[in-house]
N, C-alpha and C positions, 0 to 999 in steps of 0.2 A: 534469374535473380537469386542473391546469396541472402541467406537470414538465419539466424543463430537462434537461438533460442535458450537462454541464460535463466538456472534456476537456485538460487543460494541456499543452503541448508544447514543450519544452525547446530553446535552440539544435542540442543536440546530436543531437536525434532523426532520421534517414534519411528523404528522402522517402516512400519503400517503407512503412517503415514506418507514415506516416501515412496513408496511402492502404490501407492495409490496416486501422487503426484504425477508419475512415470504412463500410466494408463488415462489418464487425464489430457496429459501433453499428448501425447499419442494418438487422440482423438480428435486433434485440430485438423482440418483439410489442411494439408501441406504439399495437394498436387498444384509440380509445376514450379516448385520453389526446390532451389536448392539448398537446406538445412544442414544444421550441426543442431544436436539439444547438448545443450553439457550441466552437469549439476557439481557445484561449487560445494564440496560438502567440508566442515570444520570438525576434523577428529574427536571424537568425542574419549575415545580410549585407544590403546595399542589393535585391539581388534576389532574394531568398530565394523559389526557384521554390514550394515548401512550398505560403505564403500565396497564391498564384495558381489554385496545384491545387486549394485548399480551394474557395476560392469557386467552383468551377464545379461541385462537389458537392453544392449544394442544403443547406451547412452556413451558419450564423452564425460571423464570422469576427476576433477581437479580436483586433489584432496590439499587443504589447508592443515598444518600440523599446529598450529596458531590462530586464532580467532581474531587478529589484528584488526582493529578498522569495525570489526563485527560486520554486520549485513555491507555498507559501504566498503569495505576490503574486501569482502567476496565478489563483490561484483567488480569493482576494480580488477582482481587480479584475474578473473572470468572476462574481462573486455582484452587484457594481456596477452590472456592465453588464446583468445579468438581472433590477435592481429596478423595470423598466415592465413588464416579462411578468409579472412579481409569481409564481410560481407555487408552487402546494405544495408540493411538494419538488425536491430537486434530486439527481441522480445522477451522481455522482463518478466516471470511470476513468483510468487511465494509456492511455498512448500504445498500449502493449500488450496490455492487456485486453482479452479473448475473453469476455464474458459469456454465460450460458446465454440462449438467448431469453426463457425464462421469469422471468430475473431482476428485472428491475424489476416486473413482475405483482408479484409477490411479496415484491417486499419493501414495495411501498405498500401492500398487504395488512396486513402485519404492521404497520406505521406505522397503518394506519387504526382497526384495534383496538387500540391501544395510546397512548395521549395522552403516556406519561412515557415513550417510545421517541422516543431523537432520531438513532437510523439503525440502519436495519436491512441484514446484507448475509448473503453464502453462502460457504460453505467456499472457499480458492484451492486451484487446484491448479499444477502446471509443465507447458509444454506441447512446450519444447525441452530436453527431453533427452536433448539429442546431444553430450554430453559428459563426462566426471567430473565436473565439477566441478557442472554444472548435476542430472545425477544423483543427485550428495549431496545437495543444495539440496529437489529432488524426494521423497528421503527426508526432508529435515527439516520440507517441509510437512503430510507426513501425521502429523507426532506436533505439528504446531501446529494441526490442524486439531482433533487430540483433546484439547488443552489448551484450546484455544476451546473447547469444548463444557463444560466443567469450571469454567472462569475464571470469578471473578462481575466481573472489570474485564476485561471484553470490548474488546479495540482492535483496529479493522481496519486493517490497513496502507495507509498510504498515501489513509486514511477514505473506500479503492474500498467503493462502497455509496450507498444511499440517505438523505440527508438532510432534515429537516425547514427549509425552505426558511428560515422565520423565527430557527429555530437559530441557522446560521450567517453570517444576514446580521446578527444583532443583534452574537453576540461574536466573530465573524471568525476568523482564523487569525491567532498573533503572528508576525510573521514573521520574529523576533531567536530563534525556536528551530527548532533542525538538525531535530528530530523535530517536526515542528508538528502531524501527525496523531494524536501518542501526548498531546501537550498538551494539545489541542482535546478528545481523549477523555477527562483527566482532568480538564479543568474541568468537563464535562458530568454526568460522575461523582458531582464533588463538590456539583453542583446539583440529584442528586436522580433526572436520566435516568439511562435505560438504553440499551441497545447488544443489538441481538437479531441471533440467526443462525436462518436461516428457508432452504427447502429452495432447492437450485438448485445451480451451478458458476458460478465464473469463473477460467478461466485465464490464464495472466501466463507472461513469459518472465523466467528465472534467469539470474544470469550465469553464463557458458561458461568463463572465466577464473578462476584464483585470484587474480590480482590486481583481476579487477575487484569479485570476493566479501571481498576484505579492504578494499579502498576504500569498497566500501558498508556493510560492516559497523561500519569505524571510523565511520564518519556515523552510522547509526543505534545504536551505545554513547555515541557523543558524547552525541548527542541523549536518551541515558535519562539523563547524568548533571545533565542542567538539568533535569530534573524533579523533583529534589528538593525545589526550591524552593516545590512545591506538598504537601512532608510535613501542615506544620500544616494546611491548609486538608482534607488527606485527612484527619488524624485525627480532625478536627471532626465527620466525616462518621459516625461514631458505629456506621458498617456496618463490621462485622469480615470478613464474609467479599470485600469490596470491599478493606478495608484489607491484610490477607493476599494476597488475590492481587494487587493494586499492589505491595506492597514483594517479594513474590517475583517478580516481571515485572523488576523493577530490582535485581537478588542474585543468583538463579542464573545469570542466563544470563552474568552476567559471570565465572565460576569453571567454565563450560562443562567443563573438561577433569576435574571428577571423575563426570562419568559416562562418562569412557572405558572405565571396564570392562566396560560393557553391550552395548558396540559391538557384539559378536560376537553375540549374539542377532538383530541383523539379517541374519545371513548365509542362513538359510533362506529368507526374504522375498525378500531381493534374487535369493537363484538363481530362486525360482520367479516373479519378475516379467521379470527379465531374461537367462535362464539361466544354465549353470556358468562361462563367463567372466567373463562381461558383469557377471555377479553378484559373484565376489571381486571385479572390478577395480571396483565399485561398494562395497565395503567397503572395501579401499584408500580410496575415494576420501571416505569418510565420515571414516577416521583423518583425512585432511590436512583434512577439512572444519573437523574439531573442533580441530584444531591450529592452521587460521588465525582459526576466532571468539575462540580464547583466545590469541592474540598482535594481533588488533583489538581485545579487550576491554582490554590490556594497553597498548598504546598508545595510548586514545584516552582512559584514564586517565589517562596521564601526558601528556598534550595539554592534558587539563581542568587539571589539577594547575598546569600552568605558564601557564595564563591564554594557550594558544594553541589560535585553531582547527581544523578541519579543510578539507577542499577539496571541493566536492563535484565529480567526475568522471565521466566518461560511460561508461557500459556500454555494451557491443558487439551488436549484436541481430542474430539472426538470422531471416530472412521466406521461407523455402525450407517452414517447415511450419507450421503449427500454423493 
């Protein structure tokens, strides 16, 4: 069995950090499969040491001299460059991405019994949280990990997970939307696939900054509000509990601040994950969380409103753990 293994990398990304990505991937059980890794890397300058490093790590090495498209053109031209290897499927991660070893086993499992599965992935979790603000983030995955479990419009960020190879080479990624991964999941949606979560971990790093958590946030509300454009082709879709959870994926989260009152029910949680400090200054840090999703849902409104876009910007990573 063929599977690729597809990793896009931004100008903005750290050497450090790709060379740590590279020892990550490497650590998947990949016996028995026959692989390609390749990393889609976007020139950052004429000598971008990055591209140099890669190739002497036994990786496949696509250099972009353009950042067209941004992440959705990398992977694009990374599924291009993977159609002589031709292979079953393809697995998708950020720069970032700590997968469990066992992940890819496992999700081509669940792909292999399932024909109308066009990717299968596993719960995220946060792995830098050494900070507020990455902390709150850290809480907010574990109540999206239990709405995953619930959603019947399952979307994995960032489509980290495995692919059916033919999927995504046929309808590609559009690369005129901010959200291209939430996109790609509701065309797939609307055609009938599904989206499975199957046992494993992959961890990813949160931003450490509130400014960089309200930068990526307004991107990613941007990006839910061109989705609309796909309402009638969902309705068609004649699945209400798909159609329900789609249009509540694109409504609550942009009015985030009326479940502030619930807030305080994490306070037990957090002292006993993090103890009696660590734990208020970790509910502190969930009020300013919920404060700045509902002032990036609020501007990126009124961004869409005025027919202006957004910027996408670089998050700050840090490579001391995880």
């Amino acid at each position: 069995m063929k599977v690729a293994i597809l990793i896009p990398v931004s100008p903005f990304e750290p050497l450090e950090t790709v060379l740590r990505s590279v020892e990550r991937i490497k650590n998947l059980d990949l016996e028995g499969f026959n692989f390609k890794i390749v990393y889609v890397v976007d020139r950052k300058n004429p000598r971008d040491e990055r591209i140099e490093r890669l190739k002497d790590l036994d990786v496949d090495v696509l250099v972009r001299n353009e950042n067209r498209g941004k992440r959705a053109g990398a992977i694009n031209d990374g599924v291009e460059f993977l159609k002589d290897f031709d292979p079953d499927y393809i697995a998708i991660f950020d720069v970032d991405s700590n997968p469990s070893s066992d992940f890819l086993k496992n999700c081509v499992l669940a792909l292999e019994k399932d024909e109308m599965t066009y990717i299968a992935s596993t719960r995220r979790y946060i792995y830098n949280t050494v900070s507020m603000t990455s902390k709150a983030v850290w809480f907010e995955y574990r109540i999206l990990n239990f709405l995953l479990r619930k959603s019947r419009f399952k979307q994995f960020n960032g489509l980290i997970g495995v692919l059916r190879f033919d999927k995504i080479l046929n309808y590609k990624l559009r690369e005129e939307f901010i959200a291209e991964d939430a996109e790609f999941a509701t065309r797939m949606h609307c055609l009938g696939y599904r989206a499975i979560l199957v046992d494993g971990k992959v961890f990813e790093q949160a931003p450490m900054k509130w400014r960089d958590l309200f930068n990526q946030r307004c991107r990613w509300y941007y990006g839910g509000l061109q989705l609309w454009k796909h309402l009638r082709n969902v309705l068609r879709t004649k699945d209400k509990g798909f159609i329900v959870s789609w249009i509540l994926s694109l409504t609550l989260t942009y009015v985030i601040a009326i479940f502030s009152p619930l807030l305080p029910l994490s306070i037990p949680y957090l002292i006993y994950k993090f103890g009696f400090k660590d734990g208020l200054k970790g509910f502190l840090g969930l009020v300013i969380h919920t404060t700045i999703l509902q002032l990036s849902a609020i501007y990126s409104i009124l961004k869409f409103m005025f027919g202006r876009g957004v910027e996408w910007k670089p998050i700050e990573r840090v490579e001391t753990i995880g």
